[in-house]
C-alpha positions in Angstrom: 0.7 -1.5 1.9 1.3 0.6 -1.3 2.7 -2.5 -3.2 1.2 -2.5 -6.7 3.6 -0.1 -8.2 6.9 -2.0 -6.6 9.3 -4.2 -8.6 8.6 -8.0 -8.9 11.0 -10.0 -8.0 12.1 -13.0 -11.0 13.1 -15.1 -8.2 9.2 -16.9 -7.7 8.5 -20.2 -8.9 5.0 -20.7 -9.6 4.8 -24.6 -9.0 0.7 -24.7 -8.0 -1.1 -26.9 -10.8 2.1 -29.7 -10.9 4.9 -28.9 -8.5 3.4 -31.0 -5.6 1.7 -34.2 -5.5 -0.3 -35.8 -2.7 0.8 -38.0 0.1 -1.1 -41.7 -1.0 -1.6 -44.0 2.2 -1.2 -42.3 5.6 -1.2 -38.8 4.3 -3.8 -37.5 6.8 -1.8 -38.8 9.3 1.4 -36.9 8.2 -0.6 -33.7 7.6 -1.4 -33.5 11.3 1.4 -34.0 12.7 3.3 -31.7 10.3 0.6 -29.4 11.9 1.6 -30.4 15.5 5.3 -29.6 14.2 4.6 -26.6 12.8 2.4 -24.7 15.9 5.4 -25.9 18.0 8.4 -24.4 15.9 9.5 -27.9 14.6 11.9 -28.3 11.7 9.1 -29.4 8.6 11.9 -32.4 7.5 11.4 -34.1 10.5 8.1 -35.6 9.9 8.1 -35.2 6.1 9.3 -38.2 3.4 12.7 -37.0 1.7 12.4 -36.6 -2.0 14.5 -35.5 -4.7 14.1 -31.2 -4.4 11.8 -30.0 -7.0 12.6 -28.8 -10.5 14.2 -25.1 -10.9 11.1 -24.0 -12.7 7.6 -25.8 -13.0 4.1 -25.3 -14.6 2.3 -22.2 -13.3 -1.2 -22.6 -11.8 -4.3 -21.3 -13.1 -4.2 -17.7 -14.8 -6.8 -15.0 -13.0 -8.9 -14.6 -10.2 -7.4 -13.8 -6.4 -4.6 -16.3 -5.9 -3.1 -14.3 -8.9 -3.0 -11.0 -7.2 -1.7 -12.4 -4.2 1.2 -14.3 -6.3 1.6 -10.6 -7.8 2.0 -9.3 -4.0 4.2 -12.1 -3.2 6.7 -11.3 -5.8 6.5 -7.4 -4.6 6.9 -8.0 -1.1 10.1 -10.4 -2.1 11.8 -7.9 -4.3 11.7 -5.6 -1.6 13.0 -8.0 0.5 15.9 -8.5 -2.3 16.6 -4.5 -2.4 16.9 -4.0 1.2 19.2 -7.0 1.7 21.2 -6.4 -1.0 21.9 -3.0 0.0 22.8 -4.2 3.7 25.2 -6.9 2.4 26.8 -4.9 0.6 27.0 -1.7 3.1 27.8 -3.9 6.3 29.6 -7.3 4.8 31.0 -5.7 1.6 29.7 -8.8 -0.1 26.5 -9.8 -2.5 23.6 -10.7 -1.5 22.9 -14.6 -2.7 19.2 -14.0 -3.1 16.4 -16.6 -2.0 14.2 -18.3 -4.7 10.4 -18.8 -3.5 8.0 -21.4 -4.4 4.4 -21.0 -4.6 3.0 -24.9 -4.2 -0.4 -26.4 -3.3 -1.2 -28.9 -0.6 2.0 -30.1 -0.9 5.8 -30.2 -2.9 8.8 -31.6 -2.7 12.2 -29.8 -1.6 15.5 -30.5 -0.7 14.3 -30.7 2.9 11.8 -33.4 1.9 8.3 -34.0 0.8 6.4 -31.4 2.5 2.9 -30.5 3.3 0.8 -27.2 3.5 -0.1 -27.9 7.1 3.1 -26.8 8.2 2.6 -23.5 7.1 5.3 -21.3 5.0 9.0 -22.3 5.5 12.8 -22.2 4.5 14.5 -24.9 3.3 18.0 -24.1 3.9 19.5 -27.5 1.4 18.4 -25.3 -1.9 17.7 -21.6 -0.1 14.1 -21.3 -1.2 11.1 -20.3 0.8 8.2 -22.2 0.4 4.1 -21.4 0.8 0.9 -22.5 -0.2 -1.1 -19.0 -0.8 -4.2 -20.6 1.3 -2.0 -19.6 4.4 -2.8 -16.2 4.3 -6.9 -17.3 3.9 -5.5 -19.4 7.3 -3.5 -16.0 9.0 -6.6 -14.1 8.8 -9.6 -16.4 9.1 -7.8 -18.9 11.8 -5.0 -16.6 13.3 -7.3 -13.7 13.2 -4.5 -11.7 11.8 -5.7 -10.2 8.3 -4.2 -7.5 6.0 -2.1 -7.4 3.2 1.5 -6.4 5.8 0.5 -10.0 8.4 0.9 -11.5 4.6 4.3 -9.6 3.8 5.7 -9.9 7.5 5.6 -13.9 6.9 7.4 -13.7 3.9 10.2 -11.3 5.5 10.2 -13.6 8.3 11.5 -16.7 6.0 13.9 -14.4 4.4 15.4 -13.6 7.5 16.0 -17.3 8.3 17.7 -17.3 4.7 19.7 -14.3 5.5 21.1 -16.5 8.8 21.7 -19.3 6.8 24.1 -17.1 4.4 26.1 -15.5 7.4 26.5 -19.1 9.1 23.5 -18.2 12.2 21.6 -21.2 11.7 24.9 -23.9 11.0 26.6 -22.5 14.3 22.7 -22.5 16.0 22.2 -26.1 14.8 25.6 -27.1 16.1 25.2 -25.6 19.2 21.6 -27.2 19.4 22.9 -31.0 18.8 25.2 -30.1 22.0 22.8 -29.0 24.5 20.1 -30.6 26.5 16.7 -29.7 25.4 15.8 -26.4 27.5 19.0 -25.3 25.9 18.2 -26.2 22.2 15.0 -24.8 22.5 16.2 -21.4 24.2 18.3 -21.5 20.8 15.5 -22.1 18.6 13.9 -19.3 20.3 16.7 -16.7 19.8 16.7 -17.8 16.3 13.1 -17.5 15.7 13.6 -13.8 17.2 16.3 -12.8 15.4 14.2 -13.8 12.0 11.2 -11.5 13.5 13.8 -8.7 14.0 15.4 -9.1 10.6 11.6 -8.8 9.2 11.3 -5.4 11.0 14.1 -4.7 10.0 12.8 -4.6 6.2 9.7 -3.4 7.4 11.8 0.0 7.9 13.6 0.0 4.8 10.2 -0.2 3.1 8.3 2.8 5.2 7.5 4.7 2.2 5.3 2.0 0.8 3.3 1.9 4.2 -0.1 2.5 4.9 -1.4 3.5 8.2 -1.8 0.3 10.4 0.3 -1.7 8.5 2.9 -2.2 11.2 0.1 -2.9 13.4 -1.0 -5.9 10.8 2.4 -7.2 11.6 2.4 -6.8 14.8 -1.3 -8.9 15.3 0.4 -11.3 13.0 3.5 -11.9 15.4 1.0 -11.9 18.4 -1.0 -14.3 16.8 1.3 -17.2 16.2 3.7 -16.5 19.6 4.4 -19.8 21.0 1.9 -19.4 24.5 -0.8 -17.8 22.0 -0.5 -21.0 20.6 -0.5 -23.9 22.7 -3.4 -21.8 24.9 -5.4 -22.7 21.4 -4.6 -26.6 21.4 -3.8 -27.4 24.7 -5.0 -24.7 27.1 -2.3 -24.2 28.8 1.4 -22.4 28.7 4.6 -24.5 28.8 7.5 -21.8 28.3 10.1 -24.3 28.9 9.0 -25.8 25.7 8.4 -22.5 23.6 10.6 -22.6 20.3 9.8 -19.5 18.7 9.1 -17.5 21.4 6.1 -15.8 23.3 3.6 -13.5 21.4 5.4 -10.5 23.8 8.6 -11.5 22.7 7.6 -11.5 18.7 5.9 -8.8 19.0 9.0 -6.9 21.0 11.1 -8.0 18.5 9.9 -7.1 15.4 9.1 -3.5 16.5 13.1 -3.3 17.7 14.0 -4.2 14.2 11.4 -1.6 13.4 12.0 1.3 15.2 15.9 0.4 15.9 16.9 -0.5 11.9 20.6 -1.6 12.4 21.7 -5.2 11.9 23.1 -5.2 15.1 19.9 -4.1 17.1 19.4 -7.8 15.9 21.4 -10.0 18.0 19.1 -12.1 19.8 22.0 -13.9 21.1 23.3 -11.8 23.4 20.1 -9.5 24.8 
């Protein structure tokens, strides 16, 4: 990806060196089931000690070496996030675009959705609109996940701004609503469609920002999408494939997903909810 030369967005609190603090007591216990939570789609709250949301702006971690460059690639990848988003709000809803803040942390940090740890991976926190990730992920995405390159990285960040961009058109309320309704194949089938419809809107972006691609970039995604598909998943842990407990969808379906946002780039080639 072609990203050095791209705006930054002013939107990235850097909140590594302070922002967090470490569970005390039972904090390895918390850590793995936040990791259990994550792998299966689970909302990062649930397990995760509420706490007052974290200051607007906080001390910046330590200056130099690679976690720099990747904050600098971070803030790229999210100001292209802002441009294509804006210009769809705008074009489609004849409204502005109420753009996500995102918060770099380490090992852990509190947010509105409560006092959460890296083990969950990335995530949104729909209470104050911010994204949240611990830069080690992407050391995790390629060494773990065995999805490496610089567009995996971006695809996860265009993933959590998808879930922002259904929080601000009312998706995820009307999803959670309909969730608390159901029985659990239902809810989960939901949580699926949702999960989807975030992949789509990050291919979605993905084509809006073709001119910054290199050649097997959408491939990185792709891999990346494969990689953390729900039966991809519990094959790892558990061995075996339960679909009727899948929450963010197959590897197939990711995958199929992403590359309809891709190759289709309308908003509309995005509702999950009714293909």
């Amino acid at each position: 990806m072609r990203w050095e030369t791209g705006r930054r967005s002013d939107n990235v609190i850097d909140a590594r060196g302070g922002g967090g603090r470490m569970v005390a007591g039972g904090g390895i216990g918390v850590a793995l089931l936040a990791l259990v939570v994550y792998l299966l789609g689970g909302d990062p709250s649930a397990v995760t000690t509420s706490q007052p949301p974290a200051a607007s702006r906080q001390q910046p971690g330590p200056a130099g070496g690679p976690a720099d460059a990747q904050a600098d690639f971070v803030k790229v990848v999210l100001g292209d996030t802002e441009d294509t988003w804006d210009a769809i709000f705008k074009q489609r809803f004849g409204r502005t675009y109420q753009q996500p803040e995102l918060v770099l942390f380490t090992r852990a940090v509190e947010s509105a959705c409560g006092f959460a740890q890296a083990a969950m991976g990335p995530f949104y926190c729909p209470r104050d609109h911010r994204v949240y990730i611990d830069l080690a992920f992407y050391d995790e995405l390629r060494q773990r996940f065995r999805a490496p390159g610089d567009f995996a990285q971006a695809y996860v960040i265009a993933h959590e701004v998808g879930h922002h961009v259904q929080a601000l058109l009312g998706i995820s309320g009307q999803v959670t609503a309909a969730r608390q309704r159901s029985d659990r194949t239902t809810a989960n089938d939901l949580s699926v469609r949702t999960e989807l419809q975030a992949d789509c809107f990050a291919g979605l972006w993905a084509r809006n920002a073709k001119n910054q691609l290199d050649p097997g970039d959408i491939e990185e995604a792709l891999s990346a999408a494969s990689a953390i598909g729900d039966d991809t998943l519990q094959k790892r842990s558990q061995g075996y494939v339960v679909p009727e407990s899948f929450t963010h969808g197959s590897a197939q379906q990711r995958v199929t997903w992403f590359r309809r946002g891709f190759e289709m780039g309308t908003f509309e080639a995005c509702d999950t909810f009714r293909s």
